[in-house]
C-alpha positions as a Markdown table, in Angstrom:
| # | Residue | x | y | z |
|---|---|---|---|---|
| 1 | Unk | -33.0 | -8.2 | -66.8 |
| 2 | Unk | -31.7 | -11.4 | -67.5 |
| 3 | Unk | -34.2 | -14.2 | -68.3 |
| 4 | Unk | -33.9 | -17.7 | -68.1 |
| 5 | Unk | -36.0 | -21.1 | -69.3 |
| 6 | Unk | -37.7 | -22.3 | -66.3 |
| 7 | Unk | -36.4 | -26.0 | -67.1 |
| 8 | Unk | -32.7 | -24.9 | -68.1 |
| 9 | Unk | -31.6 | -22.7 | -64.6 |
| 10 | Unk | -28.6 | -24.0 | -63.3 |
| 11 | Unk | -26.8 | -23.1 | -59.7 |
| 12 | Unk | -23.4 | -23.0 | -58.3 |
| 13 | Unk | -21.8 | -22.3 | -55.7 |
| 14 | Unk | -18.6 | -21.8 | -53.6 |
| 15 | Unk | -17.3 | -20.3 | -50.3 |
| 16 | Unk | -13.2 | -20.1 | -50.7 |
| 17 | Unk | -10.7 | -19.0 | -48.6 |
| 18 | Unk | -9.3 | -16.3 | -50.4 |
| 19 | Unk | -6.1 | -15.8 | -48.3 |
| 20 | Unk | -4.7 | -15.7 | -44.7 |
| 21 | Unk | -2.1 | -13.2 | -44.7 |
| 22 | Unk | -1.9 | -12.8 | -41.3 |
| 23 | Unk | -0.4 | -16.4 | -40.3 |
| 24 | Unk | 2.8 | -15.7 | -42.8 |
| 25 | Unk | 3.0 | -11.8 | -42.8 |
| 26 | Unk | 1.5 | -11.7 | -46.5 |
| 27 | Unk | 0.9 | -8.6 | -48.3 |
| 28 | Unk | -2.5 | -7.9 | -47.1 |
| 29 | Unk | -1.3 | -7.9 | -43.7 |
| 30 | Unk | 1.8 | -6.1 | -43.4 |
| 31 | Unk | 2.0 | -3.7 | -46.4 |
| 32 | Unk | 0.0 | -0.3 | -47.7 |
| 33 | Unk | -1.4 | 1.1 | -50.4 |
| 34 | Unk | -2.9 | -0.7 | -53.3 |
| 35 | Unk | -3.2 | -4.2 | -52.6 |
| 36 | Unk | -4.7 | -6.8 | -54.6 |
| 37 | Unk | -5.7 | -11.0 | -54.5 |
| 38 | Unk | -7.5 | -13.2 | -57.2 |
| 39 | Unk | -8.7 | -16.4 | -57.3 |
| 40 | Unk | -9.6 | -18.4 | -60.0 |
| 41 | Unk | -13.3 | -20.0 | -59.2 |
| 42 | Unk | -14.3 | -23.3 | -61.4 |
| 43 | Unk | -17.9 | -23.7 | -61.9 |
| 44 | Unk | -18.5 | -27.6 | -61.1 |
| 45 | Unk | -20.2 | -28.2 | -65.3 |
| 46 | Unk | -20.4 | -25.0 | -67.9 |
| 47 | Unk | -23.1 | -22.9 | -68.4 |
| 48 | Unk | -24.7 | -22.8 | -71.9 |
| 49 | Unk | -24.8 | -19.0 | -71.2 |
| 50 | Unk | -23.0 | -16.2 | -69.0 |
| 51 | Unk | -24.0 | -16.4 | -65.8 |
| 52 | Unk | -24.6 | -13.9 | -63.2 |
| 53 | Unk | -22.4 | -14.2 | -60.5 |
| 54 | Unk | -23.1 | -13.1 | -56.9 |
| 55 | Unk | -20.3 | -12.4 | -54.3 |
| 56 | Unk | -20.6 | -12.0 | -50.8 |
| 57 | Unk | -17.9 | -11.8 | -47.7 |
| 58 | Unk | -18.4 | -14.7 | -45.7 |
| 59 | Unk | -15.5 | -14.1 | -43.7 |
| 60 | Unk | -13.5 | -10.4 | -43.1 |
| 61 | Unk | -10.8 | -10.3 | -40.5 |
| 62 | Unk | -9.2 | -7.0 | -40.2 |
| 63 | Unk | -7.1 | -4.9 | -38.0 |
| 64 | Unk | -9.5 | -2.7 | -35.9 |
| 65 | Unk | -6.5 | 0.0 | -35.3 |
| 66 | Unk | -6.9 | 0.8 | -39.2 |
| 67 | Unk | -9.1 | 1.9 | -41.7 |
| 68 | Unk | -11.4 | -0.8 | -43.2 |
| 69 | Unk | -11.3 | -0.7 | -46.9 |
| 70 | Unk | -12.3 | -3.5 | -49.3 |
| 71 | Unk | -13.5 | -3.8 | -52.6 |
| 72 | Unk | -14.9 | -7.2 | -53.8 |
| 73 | Unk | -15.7 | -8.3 | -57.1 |
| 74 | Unk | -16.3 | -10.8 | -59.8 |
| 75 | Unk | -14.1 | -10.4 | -63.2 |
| 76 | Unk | -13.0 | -12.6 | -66.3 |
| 77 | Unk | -16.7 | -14.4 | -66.0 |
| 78 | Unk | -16.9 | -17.1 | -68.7 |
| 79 | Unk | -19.1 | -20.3 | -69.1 |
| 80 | Unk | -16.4 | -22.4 | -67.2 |
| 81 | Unk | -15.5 | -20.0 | -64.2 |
| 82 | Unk | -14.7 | -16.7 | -63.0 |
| 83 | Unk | -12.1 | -15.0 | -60.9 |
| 84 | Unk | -12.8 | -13.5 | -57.5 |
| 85 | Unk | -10.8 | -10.0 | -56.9 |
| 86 | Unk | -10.4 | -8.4 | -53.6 |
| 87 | Unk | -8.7 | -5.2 | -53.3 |
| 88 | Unk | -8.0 | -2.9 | -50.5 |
| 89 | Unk | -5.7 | 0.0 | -50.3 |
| 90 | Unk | -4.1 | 3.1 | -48.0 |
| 91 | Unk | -3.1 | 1.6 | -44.0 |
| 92 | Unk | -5.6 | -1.2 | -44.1 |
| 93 | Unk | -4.7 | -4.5 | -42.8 |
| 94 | Unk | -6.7 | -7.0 | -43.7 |
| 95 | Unk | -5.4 | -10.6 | -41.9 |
| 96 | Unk | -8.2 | -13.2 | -43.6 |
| 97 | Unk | -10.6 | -13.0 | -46.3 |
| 98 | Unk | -13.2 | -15.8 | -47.6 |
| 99 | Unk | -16.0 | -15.1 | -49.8 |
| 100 | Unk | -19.2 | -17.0 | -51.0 |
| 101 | Unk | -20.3 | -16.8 | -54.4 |
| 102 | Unk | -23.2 | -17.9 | -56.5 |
| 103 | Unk | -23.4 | -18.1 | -60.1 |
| 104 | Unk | -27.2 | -18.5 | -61.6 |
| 105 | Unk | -27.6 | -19.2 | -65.7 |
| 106 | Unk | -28.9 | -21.4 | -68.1 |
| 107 | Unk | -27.2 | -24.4 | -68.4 |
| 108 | Unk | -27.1 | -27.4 | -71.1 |
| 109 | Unk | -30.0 | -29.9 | -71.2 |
| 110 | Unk | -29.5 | -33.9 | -70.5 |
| 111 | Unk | -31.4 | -34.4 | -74.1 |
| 112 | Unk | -29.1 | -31.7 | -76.2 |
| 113 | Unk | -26.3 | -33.2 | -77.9 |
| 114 | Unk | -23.7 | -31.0 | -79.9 |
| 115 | Unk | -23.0 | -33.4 | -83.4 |
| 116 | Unk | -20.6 | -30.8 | -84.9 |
């Protein structure tokens, strides 16, 4: 359990497009096996603290004559950003992907000031 000061809770969020393969015969689209995209999410001011980050698929157009594999996850989390990481893998063709993501921490107060 994470626990935050009441007075100090900052939210983000974001709901990117994380590729449309399908328009230019990308990756995701026309190949197999393990297949992997990132993107690099900017929180809009730095947390004081890690956040927790929520993903979510907002979007997920796939190739019903396939298998529907995804995995979707948030690495590399810092107090500036994170990077979104969808993977998917055997004959799965996956044409469009966006995802919405939430990030929830403590953040700076308008009073602190760093001297040194």
């Amino acid at each position: 359990m994470k626990r935050l000061r009441t007075h100090l809770i900052g939210v983000d969020q974001g709901s990117p497009l994380l590729f449309s393969d399908f328009e230019n015969g990308g990756q995701m689209w026309t190949g197999e096996g393990p297949r992997e995209a990132r993107f690099a999410a900017k929180f809009s001011e730095a947390f004081r603290a890690l956040p927790v980050v929520h993903l979510a698929f907002s979007m997920w157009d796939t190739d019903g004559k396939t298998n529907q594999r995804a995995d979707l996850k948030a690495e590399n989390i810092t107090l500036e950003g994170f990077e979104i990481v969808f993977r998917t893998w055997g004959d799965s063709r996956i044409a469009r992907v966006r995802a919405d993501w939430m990030a929830i921490g403590e953040i700076v107060g308008e009073d602190e000031w760093t001297l040194y």
